[in-house]
SEVOMAR-955089 format. One line per 5 residues: number of its first residue (from 1); their letters; for each residue x, y, z of C-alpha. Coordinates in Angstrom, 3 decimals. Example, Ala and Ser with C-alpha at 12.3 -4.5 7.8 and 13.67 -1.06 7.14 Angstrom:
BEGIN
1) AS) 12.300:-4.500:7.800 | 13.670:-1.060:7.140
//
This chain:
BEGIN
1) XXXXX) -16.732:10.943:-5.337 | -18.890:8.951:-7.290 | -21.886:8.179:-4.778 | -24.306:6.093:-6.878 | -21.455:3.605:-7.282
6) XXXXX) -20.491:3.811:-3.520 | -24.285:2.988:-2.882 | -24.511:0.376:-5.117 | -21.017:-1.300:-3.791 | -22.244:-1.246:-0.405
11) XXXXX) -25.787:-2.374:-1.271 | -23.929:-5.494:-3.346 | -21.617:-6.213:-0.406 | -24.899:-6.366:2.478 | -26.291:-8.784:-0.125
16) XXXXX) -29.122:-6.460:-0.862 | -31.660:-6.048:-4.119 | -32.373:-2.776:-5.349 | -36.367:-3.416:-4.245 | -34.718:-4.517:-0.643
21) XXXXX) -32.883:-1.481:-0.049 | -35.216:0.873:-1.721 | -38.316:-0.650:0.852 | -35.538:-0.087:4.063 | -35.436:3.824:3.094
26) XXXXX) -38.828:4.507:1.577 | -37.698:5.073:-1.636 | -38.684:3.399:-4.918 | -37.041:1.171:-6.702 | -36.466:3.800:-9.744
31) XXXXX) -35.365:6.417:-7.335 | -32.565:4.243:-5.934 | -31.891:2.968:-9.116 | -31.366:6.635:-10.581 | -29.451:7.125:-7.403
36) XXXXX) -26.999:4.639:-8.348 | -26.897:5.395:-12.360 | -25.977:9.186:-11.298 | -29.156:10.352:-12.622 | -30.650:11.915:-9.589
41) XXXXX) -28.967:13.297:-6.197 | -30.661:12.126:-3.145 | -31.276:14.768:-0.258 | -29.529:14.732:2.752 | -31.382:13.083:5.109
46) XXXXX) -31.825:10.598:2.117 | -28.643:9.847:1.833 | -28.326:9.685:5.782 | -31.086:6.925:5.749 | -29.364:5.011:2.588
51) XXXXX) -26.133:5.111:4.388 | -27.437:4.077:7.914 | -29.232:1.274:6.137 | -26.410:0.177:4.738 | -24.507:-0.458:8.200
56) XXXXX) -21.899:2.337:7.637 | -21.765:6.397:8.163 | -21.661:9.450:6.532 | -17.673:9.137:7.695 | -17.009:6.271:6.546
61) XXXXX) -19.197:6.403:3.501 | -17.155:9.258:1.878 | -13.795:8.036:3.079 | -11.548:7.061:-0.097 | -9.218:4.431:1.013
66) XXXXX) -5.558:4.889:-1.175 | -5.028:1.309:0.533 | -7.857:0.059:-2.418 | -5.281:1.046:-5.059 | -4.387:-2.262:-6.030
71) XXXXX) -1.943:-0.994:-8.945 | 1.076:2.044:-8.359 | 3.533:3.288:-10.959 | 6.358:5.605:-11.308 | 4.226:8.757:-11.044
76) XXXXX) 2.940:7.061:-7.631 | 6.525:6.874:-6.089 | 8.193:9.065:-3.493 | 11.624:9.584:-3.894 | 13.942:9.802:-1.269
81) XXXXX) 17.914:10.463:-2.099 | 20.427:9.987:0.735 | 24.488:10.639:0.251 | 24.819:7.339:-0.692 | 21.770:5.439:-1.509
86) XXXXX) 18.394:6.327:-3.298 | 15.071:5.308:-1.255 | 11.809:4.492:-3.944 | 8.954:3.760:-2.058 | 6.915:2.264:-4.574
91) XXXXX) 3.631:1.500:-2.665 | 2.625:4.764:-1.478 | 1.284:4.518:2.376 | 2.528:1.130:2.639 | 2.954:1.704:6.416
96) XXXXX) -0.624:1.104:7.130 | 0.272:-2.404:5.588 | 1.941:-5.773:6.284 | 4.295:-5.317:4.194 | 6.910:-2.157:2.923
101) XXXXX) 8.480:-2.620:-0.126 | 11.167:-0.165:-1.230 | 14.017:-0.276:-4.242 | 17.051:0.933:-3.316 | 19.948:2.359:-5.289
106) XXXXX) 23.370:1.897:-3.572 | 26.147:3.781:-4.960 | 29.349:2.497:-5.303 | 31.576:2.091:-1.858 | 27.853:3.115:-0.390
111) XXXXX) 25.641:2.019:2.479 | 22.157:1.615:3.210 | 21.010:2.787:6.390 | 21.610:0.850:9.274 | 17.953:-0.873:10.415
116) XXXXX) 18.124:-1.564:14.931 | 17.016:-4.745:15.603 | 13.117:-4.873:15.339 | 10.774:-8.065:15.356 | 9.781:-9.212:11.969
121) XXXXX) 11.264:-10.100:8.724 | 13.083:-8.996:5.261 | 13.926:-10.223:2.042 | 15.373:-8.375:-0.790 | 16.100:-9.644:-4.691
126) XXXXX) 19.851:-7.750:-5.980 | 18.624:-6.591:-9.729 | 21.916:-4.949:-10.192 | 25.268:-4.503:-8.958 | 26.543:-6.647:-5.849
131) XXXXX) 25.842:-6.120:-2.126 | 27.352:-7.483:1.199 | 23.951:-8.149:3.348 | 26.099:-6.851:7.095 | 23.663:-8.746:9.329
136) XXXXX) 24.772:-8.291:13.109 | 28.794:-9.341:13.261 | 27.841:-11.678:9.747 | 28.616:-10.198:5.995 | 27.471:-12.012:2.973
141) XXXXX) 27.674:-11.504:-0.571 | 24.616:-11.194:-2.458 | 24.933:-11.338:-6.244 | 22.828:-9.643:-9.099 | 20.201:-11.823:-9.343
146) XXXXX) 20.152:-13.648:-5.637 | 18.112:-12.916:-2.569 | 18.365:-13.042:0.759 | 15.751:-13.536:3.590 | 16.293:-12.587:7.053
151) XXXXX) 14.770:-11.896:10.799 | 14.824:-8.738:11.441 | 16.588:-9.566:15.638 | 20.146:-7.909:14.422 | 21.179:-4.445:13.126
156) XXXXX) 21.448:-5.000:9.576 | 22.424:-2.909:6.266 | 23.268:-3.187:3.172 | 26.934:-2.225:0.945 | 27.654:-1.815:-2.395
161) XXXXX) 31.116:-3.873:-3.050 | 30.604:-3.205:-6.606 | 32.001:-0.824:-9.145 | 28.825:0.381:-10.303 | 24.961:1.480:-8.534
166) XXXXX) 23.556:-1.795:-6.986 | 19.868:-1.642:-7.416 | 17.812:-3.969:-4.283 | 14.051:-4.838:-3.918 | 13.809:-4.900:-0.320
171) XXXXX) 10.388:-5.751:1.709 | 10.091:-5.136:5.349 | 7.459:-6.853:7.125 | 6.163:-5.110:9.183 | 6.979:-1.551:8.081
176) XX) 9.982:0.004:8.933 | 11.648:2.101:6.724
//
C-alpha cells in the first residue's frame, strides 16, 4: 500500500493544507510532506495520530476497497460454465453493488437458470443468437440486437431458440445471480 498517497487523499478529501494537518499532529510541514512523497516512513504512533486526525482508523486506513476499481477486463472475470449456459461475471464483487451485470452464453436448445421471483429489476441486450425471455406463464422473442426490461415479481429464464450460442448482457438490480 502506498501510504503517503493514502495520507494525502484523505488530507485532500477533509479539505486540509499540508501546514493544517502537519500543526494537528505536531509534525512539520516537510515531514508530512516527505510523508506523502514516500520519502520518509512515519512511526507508529505517528501514523496513529495522522490517521486519527484525519477522521478514519488504522482499519479503515489500510483497507483497499476492489469496489474503487472503476475499470475490469477479461483477466478480471470469473467464469462460471453450466451444462447449458456459460456465466461471465464481469464486475468482480458486484454483489456489494446496485447493480450485477453478467454475459451469458446460451447454447443451442439451452436454458438459463431459472431466477424465483425476487423484488427488483432486469434488463438484458441479445448480442448474438436469439432468446425466448420465459417470464412467469409469458414467452417472448428477443432478437440479436433487442432488449428487454423486466420486474423481477415472476420466475423468469432465458432459452436459446436459435441454431447457434446466444450471447446476453444481463443486469440484475439488486444482485442476484
Amino acid at each position: 500500500m502506498d501510504v503517503g498517497r493514502r495520507i494525502r487523499q484523505l488530507r485532500i478529501k477533509n479539505g486540509l493544507t499540508q501546514e493544517e494537518l502537519a500543526s494537528r499532529c505536531e509534525l512539520t510541514k516537510g515531514f508530512l510532506s516527505q510523508l506523502e512523497n514516500d520519502i520518509a516512513v512515519p512511526s507508529l504512533p505517528t501514523l496513529m495520530d495522522i490517521v486519527e486526525v484525519l477522521g478514519t482508523n488504522m482499519s479503515d486506513f489500510f483497507k483497499e476497497s476492489k469496489s474503487d476499481r472503476i475499470v475490469f477486463n477479461e483477466e478480471d472475470y470469473f467464469v462460471d460454465e453450466k451444462e447449458d449456459y456459460i456465466i461471465n461475471w464481469i464486475v468482480p464483487t458486484a454483489q456489494k453493488n446496485a447493480m450485477e451485470p453478467i454475459v451469458i452464453e446460451i447454447k443451442p436448445g439451452g436454458t438459463s437458470q431459472k431466477i424465483e421471483p425476487h423484488e427488483g429489476e432486469e434488463f438484458g441486450y441479445v448480442f448474438k443468437g436469439k432468446v425466448f425471455l420465459v417470464n412467469g406463464d409469458e414467452r417472448y422473442e428477443v432478437r440479436e440486437g433487442s432488449t428487454f426490461y423486466i420486474t423481477g415479481d415472476r420466475e423468469h429464464y432465458l432459452e436459446n431458440i436459435s441454431g447457434r450460442n446466444a450471447k446476453v448482457l444481463w443486469i440484475c438490480n439488486p444482485p442476484i445471480f
